[in-house]
Each structure stands twice: as structure tokens, then as C-alpha cells.
N, C-alpha and C positions, 0 to 999 in steps of 0.2 A: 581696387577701390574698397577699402575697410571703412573708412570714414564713415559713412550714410548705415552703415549695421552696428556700429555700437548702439547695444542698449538693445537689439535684436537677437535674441534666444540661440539662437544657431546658426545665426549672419549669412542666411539662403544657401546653406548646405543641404538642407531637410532635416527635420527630428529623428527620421526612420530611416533612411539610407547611412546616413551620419558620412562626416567628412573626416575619413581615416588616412593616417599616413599613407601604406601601400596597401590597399585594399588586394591587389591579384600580383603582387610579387615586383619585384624591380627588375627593368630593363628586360629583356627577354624571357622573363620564367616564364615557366611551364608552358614551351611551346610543344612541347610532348603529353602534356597533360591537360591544365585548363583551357591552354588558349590552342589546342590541336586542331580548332574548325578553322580558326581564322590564317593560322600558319598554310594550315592544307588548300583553302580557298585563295590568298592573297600571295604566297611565298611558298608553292610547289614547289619540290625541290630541294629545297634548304637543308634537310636533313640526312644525312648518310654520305657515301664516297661515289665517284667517277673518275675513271681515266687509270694511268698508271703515274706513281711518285714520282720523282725523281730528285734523289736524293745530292745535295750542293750541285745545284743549276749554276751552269757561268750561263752568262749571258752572250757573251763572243760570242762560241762557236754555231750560234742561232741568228746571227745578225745577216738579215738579207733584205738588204732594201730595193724597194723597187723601183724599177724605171718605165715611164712613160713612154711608148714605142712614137707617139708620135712625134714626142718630143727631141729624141732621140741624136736628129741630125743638128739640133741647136748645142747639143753638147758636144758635139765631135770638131764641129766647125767646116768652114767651105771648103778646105783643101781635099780633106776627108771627102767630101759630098763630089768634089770633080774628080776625082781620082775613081771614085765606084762608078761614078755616069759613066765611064771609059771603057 
């Protein structure tokens, strides 16, 4: 809503803070510098390495899906289920 502050000195930005393009950097700056309290406090973590690389992951040879033990005998079917009863 600009409409209602034409004609208004600094359209309720304040004269003293003033309304600056990027006042503390764009997108992520200075999460190592200015904004170090709130990264450290709200996004632990974030910064530095874990684990080991792995450099061109296929995805294959990691594919394991799981199966529901109870569900189990629905997948096999009845023949299966009277043959183990035996």
C-alpha cells in the first residue's frame, strides 16, 4: 500500500533507520560474520563437513527396499502359507 504515503517524507520507513536496499547483504551473507549468532542459534550445523564423499553415487547398487514382515504372507499367497503350515 504506497497510495496513503504519497506526500509522506519517508512513506513509514523512518528518517533514521532509512529504507536501504540490502541493508545486511543478500540471501545468506555473512553467516560467518554478521549474522554468526542467529546461524549458530537457529541452523547448528550448517557450516563445515561430515561423513565421507562419495564420489559418482549410482543409486542401484543401494536400492533396498523394505518389506513388512507382517505383511509378508499376503505377498506370497495361500499356496505358499499351506505348504510352510506342513
Amino acid at each position: 500500500k504506497n497510495r496513503k504515503k504519497r506526500g509522506h517524507v519517508s512513506a513509514g520507513h523512518g528518517r533514521i533507520g532509512k529504507h536501504r536496499k540490502h541493508p545486511s547483504g543478500r540471501g545468506n551473507a555473512g553467516g560467518q560474520h554478521h549474522h554468526r549468532i542467529m546461524m549458530d542459534k537457529y541452523h547448528p550445523g550448517y557450516f563445515g563437513k561430515v561423513g565421507m564423499r562419495h564420489f559418482h553415487k549410482l543409486k542401484n547398487p543401494y536400492h533396498c527396499p523394505v518389506i513388512n514382515t507382517d505383511k509378508l504372507w499376503n505377498l506370497v499367497g495361500e499356496e505358499a502359507r499351506e505348504k510352510a503350515a506342513k
